[in-house]
Structures are given as structure tokens and as C-alpha cells.
N, C-alpha and C positions, 0 to 999 in steps of 0.2 A: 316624368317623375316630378312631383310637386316638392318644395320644401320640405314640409312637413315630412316627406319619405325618405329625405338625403339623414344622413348622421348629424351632428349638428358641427357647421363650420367655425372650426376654432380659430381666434384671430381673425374673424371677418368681422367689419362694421355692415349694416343694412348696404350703405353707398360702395361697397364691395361685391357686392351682389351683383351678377350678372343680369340676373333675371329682372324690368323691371316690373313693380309689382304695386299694386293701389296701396298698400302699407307704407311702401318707400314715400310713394307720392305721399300721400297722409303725411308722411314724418317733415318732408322737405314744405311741405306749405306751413303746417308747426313752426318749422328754425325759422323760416322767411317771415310770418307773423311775429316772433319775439322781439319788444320794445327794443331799441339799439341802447337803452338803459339800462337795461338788467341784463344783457349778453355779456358772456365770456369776448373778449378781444380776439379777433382772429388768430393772432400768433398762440394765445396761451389755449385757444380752441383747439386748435390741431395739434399743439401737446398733448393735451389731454386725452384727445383720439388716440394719438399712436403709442401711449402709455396701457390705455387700454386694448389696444390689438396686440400688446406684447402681455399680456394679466391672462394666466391659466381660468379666468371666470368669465371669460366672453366666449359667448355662444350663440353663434344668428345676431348676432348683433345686438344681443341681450348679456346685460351682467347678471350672472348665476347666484350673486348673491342677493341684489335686492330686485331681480326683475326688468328694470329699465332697458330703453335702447337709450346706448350709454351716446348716441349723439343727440338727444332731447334734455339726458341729464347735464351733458357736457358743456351746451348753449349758455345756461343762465349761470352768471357769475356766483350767485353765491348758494349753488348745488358744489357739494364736494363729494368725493370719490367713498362707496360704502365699505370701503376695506379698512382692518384694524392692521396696522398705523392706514390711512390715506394715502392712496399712489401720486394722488394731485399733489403737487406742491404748493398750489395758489387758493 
């Protein structure tokens, strides 16, 4: 059964995902490419992730509100979270 056939996992990021999958790779060459100038700091990075795996609008690894995989949005420091108030704090 492919992704696309399971329901959609709620509370997963992509790096959650068991299966790995050329999409993941894709993602992770992404964060690895992003200038160390316009990244999110590691600490406030992995806030940001686990604010989102606790947020009823991640789905596959994707925010249900604006579409992203919330750890591409999550990287660049001055991306903030699409929900009205913001889950990010920073």
C-alpha cells in the first residue's frame, strides 16, 4: 500500500515516516541547501516541528491550511506559522 492509500497520518512530519521516499530525500537536500542565514536556529527549529505535530492541521506532513511540508516552512527563520493567532512563538 502506497501513501497515497493509507488515511492521512495525523501528527506525522515527512521524517516520521517510515517509508523512505524520493520526496523525503527531496525535502532533506532542501533544509541541507538553506543559507545558515536565513535558517531557523536548531532549538527554535525543532519547537516549531513539535508545535506542529501536536496542531489538528498536519497531515503527511503537510499543513492543511496552507499546504506546505511544515519542515521546509519551519527552516527559514522569517516563515511563520499559517494559523490565526500563530502557533510559533518566534
Amino acid at each position: 500500500m502506497n501513501t497515497l492509500d493509507r488515511p492521512p497520518c495525523r501528527r506525522c512530519l515527512l521524517e516520521d515516516m517510515t517509508e523512505e521516499t524520493k520526496l523525503f530525500a527531496t525535502v532533506r537536500e532542501y533544509l541541507a541547501a538553506v543559507p545558515r542565514n536565513v535558517k531557523t536556529p536548531d532549538s527554535a527549529y525543532r519547537a516549531r516541528l513539535e508545535t506542529c505535530r501536536r496542531c489538528e492541521n498536519l497531515r503527511n506532513g503537510m499543513c492543511a491550511l496552507c499546504g506546505c511540508f511544515v519542515e521546509m516552512r519551519a527552516v527559514k527563520a522569517t516563515n511563520t506559522c499559517p494559523d490565526t493567532p500563530p502557533r510559533w512563538s518566534e
